[in-house]
N, CA and C of each residue as an Amber inpcrd file, in Angstrom:
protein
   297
   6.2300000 -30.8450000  -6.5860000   5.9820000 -30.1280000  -7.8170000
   5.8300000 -28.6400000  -7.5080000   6.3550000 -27.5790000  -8.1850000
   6.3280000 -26.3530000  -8.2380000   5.2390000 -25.8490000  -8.8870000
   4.3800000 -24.7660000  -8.2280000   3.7680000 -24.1930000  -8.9610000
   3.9280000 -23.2030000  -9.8200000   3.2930000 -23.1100000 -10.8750000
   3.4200000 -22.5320000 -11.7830000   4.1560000 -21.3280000 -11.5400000
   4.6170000 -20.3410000 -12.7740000   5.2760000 -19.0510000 -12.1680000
   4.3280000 -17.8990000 -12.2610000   3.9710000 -17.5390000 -12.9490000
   2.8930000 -16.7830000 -12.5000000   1.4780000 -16.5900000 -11.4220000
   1.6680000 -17.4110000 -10.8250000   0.7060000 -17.8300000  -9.3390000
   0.9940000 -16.7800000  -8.7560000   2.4010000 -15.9170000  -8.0900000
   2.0910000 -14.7640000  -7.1290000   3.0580000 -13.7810000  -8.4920000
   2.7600000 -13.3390000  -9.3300000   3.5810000 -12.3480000 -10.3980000
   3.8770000 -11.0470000  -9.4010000   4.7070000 -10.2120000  -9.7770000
   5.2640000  -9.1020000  -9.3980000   4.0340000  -8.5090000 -10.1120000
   3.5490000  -7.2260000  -9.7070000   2.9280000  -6.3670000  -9.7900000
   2.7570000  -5.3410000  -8.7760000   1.9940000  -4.1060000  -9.2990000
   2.1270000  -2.8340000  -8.2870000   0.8430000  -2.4560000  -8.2180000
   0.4110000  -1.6660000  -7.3290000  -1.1070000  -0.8540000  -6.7610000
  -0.4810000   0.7980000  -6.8130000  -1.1500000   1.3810000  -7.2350000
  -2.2100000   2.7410000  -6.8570000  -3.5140000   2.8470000  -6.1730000
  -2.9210000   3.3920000  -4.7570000  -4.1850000   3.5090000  -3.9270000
  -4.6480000   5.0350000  -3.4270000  -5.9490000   4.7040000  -3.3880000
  -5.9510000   6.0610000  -2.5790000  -7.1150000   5.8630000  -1.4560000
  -6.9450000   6.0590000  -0.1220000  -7.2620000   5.9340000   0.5870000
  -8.2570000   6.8210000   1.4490000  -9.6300000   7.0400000   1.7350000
 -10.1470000   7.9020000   1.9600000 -10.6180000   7.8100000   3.5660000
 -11.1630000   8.7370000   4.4160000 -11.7490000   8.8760000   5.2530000
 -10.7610000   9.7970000   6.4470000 -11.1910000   9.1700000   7.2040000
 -10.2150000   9.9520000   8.5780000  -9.1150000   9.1730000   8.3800000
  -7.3700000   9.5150000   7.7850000  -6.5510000   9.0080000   7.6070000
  -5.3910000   9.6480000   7.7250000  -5.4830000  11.3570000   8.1630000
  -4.3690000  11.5720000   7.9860000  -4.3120000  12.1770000   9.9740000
  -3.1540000  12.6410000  10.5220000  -2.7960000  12.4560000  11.5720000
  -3.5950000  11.7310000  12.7300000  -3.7650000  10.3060000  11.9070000
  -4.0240000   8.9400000  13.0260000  -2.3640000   8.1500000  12.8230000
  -1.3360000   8.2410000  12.4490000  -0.1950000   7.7410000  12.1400000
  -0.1180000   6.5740000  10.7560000  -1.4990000   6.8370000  10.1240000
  -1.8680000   6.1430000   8.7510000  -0.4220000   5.8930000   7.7120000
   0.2130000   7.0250000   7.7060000   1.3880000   6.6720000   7.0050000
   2.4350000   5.5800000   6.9780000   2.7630000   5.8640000   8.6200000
   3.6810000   4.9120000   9.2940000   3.0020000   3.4990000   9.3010000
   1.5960000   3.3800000   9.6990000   1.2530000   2.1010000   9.7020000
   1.4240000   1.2720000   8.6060000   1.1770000   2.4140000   7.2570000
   1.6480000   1.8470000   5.4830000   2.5550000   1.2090000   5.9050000
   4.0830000   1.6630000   5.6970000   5.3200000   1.9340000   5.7930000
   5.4970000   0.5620000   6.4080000   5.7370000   0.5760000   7.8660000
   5.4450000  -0.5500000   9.1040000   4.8550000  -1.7130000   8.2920000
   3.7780000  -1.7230000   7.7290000   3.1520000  -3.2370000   7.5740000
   3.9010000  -3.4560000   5.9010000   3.9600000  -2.3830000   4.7230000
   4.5590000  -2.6720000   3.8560000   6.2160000  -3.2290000   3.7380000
   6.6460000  -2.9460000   4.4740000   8.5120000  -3.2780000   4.6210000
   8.0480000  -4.4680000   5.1240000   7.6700000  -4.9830000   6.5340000
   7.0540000  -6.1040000   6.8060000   6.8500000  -7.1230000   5.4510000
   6.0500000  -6.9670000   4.6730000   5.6320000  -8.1900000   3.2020000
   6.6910000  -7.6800000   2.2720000   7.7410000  -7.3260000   2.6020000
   8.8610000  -6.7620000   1.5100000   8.3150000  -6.3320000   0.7780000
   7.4490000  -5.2470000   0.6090000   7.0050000  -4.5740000  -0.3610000
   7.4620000  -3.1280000  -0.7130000   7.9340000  -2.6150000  -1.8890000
   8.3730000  -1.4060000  -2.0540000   7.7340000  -0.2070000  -2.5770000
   7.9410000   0.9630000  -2.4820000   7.0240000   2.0480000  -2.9000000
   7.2750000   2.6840000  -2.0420000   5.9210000   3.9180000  -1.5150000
   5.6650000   5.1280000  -0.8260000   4.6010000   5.0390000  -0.1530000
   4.4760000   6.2920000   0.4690000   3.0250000   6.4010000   0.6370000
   3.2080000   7.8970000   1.2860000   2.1950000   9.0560000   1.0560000
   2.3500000  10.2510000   1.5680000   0.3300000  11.2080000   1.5670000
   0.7220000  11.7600000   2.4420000  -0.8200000  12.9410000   2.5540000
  -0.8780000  13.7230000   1.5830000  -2.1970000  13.2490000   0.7810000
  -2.8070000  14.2490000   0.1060000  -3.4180000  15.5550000   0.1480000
  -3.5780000  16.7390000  -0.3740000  -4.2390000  18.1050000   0.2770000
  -5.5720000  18.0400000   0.4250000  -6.3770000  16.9730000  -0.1770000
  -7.3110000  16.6450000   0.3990000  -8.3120000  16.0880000   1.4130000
  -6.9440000  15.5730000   2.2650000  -7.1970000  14.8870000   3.3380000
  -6.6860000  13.2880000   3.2040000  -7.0090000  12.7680000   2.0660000
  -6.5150000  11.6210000   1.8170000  -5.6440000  10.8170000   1.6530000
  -5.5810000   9.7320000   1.4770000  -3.5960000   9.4270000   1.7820000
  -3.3590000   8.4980000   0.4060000  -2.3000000   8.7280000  -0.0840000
  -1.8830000   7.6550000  -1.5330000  -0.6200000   6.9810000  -1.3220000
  -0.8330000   5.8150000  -1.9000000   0.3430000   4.7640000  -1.5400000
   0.5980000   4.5160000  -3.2310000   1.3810000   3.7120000  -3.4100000
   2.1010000   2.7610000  -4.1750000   3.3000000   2.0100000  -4.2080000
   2.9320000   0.6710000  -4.2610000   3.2050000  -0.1820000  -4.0300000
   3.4760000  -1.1390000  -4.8800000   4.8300000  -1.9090000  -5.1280000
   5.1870000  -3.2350000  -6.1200000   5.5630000  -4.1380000  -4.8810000
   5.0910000  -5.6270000  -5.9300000   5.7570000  -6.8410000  -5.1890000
   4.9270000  -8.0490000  -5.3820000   4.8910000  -8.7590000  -4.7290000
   4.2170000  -9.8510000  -5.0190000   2.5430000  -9.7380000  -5.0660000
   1.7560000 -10.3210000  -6.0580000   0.7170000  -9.6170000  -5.8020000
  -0.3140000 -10.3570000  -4.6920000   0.4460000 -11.3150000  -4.2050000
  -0.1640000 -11.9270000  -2.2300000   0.2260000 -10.5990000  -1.8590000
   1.1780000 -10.5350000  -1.7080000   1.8350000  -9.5840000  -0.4850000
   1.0440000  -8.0190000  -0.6760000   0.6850000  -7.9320000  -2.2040000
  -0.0120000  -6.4840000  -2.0750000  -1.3320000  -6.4030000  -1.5060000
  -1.9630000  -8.0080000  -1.8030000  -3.6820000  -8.0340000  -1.4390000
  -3.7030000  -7.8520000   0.0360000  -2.5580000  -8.0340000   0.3620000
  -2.3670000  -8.4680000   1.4750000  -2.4600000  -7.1680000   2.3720000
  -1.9120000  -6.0530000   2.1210000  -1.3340000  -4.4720000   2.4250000
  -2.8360000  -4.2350000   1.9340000  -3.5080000  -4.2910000   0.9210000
  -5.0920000  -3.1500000   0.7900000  -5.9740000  -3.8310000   1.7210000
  -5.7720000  -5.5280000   1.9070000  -7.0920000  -5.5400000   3.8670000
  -6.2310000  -4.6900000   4.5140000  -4.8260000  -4.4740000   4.6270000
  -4.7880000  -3.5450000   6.3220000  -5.2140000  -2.2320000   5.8720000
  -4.9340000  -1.9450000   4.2680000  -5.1440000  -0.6670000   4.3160000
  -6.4690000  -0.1510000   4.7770000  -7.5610000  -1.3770000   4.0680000
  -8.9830000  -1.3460000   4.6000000  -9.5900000  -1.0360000   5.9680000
  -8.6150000  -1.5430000   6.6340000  -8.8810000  -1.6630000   8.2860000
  -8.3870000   0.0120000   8.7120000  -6.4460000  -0.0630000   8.8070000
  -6.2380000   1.0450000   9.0310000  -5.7650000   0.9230000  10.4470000
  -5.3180000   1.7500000  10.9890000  -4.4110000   2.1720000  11.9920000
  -5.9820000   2.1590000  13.0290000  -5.5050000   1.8800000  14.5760000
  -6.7660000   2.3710000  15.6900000  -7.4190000   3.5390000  15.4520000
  -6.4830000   4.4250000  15.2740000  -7.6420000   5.6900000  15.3480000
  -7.8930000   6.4920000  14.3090000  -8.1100000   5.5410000  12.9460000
  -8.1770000   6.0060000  11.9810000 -10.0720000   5.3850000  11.1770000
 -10.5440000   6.1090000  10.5960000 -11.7870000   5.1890000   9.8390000
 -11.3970000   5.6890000   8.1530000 -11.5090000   4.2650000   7.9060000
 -11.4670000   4.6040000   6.6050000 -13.1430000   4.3450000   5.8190000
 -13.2310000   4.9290000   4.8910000 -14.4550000   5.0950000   4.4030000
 -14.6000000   4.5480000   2.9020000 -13.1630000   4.4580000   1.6730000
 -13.0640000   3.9280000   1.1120000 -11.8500000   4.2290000   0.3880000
 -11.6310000   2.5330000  -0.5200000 -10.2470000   2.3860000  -0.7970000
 -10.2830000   2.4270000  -2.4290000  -9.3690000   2.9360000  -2.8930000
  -9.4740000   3.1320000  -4.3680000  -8.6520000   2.5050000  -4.7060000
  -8.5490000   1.2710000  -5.6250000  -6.7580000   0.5860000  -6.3450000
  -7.2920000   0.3980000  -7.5720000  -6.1550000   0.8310000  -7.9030000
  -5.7590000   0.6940000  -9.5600000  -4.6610000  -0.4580000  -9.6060000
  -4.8390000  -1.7630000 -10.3380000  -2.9230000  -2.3660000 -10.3730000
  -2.6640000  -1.7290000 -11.7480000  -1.7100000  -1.5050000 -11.6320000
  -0.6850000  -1.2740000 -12.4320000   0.6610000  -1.4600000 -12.9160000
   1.2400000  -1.5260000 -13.9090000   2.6050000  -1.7450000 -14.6010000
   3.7260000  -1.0600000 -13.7490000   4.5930000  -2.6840000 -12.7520000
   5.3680000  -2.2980000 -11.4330000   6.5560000  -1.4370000 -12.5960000
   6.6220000  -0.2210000 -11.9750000   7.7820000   1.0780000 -12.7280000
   9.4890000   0.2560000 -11.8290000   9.2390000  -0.5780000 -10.7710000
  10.8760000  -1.2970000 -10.5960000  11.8810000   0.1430000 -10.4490000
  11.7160000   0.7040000  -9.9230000  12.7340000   2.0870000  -9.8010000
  12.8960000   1.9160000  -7.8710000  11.9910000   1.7880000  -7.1970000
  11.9030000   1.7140000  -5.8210000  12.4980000   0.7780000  -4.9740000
  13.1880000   1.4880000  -4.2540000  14.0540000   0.7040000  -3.0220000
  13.2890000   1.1030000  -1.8510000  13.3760000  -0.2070000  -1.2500000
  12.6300000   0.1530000   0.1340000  11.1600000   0.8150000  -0.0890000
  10.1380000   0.9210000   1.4810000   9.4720000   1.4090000   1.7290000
   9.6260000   2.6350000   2.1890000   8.9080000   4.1360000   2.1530000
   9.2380000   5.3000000   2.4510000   7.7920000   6.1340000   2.7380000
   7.8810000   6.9100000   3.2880000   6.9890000   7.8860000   3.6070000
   7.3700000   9.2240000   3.0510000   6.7270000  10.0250000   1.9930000
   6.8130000  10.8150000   1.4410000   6.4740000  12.2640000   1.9100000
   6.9750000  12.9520000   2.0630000   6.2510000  14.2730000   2.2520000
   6.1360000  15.4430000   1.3020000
């Protein structure tokens, strides 16, 4: 028997990511673990120090991307994670790093 269809729905995140995050390779690690869960979007450094992603796809595969985001790259601390889900915009190919 199949489960239902809405069990993992497509949906997207707005994150924003705070603490020591930007030149620990925080981006790439996005990028790296998001293409990994086929997940599509961005992710790029904020002027505040902070880093913002977004992200569509399955919404396993996204819960899945905000624990690593939680964790974070070795030499990175994160201090806290901000998500919004939101209405997937479906315009995005691939994973990318923004500048």
């Amino acid at each position: 028997m199949l489960p239902p269809a809405d069990v993992n729905p497509y949906s997207a995140i707005e994150v924003t990511v705070h603490g020591l995050v930007q030149g620990v390779g925080f981006r790439y690690f996005t990028q790296r673990n998001a293409t990994r869960l086929g997940l599509v979007g961005w992710v790029r450094n904020l002027p505040d120090g902070n880093v913002q992603v977004y992200a569509e796809g399955r919404k396993f595969d996204l819960e899945t991307l905000l624990k690593l985001l939680r964790q974070g790259p070795t030499y990175s601390s994160v201090t806290q994670v901000d998500v919004s889900w939101v209405t997937p915009k479906r315009e995005a190919h691939g994973f990318r790093v923004v500048y």
